[in-house]
C-alpha positions in Angstrom: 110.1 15.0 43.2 109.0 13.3 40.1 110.1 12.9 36.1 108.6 13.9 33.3 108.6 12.7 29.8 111.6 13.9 28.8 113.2 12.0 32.5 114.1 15.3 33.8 113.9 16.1 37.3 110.5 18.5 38.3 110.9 19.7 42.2 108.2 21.5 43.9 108.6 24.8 44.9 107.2 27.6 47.0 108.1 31.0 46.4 107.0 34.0 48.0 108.1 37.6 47.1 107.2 41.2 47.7 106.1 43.7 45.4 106.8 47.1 45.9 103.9 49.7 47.0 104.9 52.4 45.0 103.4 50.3 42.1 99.7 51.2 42.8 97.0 48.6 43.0 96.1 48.3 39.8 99.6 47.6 38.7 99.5 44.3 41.0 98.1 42.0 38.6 100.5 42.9 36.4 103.7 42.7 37.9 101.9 38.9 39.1 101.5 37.9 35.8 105.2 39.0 34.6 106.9 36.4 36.8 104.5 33.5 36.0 105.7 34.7 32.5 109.1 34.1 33.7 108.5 30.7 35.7 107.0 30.0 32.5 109.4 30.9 29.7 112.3 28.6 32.1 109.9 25.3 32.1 108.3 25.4 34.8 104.4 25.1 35.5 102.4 27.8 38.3 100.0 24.9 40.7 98.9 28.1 42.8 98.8 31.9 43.3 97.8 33.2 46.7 98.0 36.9 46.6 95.1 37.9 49.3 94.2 36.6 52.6 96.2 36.7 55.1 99.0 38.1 53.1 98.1 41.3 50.0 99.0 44.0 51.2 100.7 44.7 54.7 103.5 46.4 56.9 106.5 44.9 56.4 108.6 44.3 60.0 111.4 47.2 59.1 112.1 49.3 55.9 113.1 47.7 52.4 114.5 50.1 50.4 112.5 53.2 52.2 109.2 51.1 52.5 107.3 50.3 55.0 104.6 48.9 53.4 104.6 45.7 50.7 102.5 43.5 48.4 103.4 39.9 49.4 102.5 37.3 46.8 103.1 33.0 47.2 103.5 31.1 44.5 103.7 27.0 44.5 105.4 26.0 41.3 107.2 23.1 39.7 110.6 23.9 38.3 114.1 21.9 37.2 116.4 22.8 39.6 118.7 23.7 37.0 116.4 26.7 36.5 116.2 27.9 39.9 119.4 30.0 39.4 117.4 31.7 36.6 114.5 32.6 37.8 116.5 34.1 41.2 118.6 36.2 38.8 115.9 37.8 37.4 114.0 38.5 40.4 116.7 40.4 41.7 116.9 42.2 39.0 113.2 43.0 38.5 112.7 46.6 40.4 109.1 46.1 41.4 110.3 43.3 44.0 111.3 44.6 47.3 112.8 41.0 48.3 111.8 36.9 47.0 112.6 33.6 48.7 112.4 30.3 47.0 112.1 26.9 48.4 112.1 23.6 47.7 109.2 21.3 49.2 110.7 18.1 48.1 112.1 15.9 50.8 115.6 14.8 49.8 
């Protein structure tokens, strides 16, 4: 955990989530560049995107909403915790994500 300037709280996050295959490749990118919008329209700042080996693309363990198949993306980021309620929200209501989990890597 460290402050900023403005002696606000930054935590470190990980997030992973995972987009739905009905998408198509070459909408990937896309929806991948739509929530580091997000992340950064609520403050926070992306430190890394891993979206290929060893996750992309793969099977998921049981159906998601009829799917059997996913796109999983993780994202380290650094966010207020005052926006992590946000950013949640609207990943749950963002159709092209099959499911998201966000946590902190701070030890408090």
């Amino acid at each position: 955990m460290r402050k900023d300037r403005e002696n606000t709280t930054v935590r470190d996050y990980e997030m992973m989530y995972i987009l739905s295959p009905e998408m198509g490749d070459e909408n990937f990118p896309t929806a991948i560049e739509k929530v580091n919008t997000l992340i950064g329209k609520l403050g926070g700042q992306i430190a890394e995107v891993n979206q290929t080996a060893p996750w992309g693309k793969r099977r998921l363990a049981y159906p998601i909403e009829k799917h059997n198949d996913g796109f999983y993306v993780i994202t380290n980021l650094k966010l207020e915790p005052a926006q992590t309620g946000e950013l949640e929200r609207s990943m749950r209501l963002n159709e092209e994500i099959l499911r998201h989990l966000l946590i902190s890597l701070n030890q408090d």
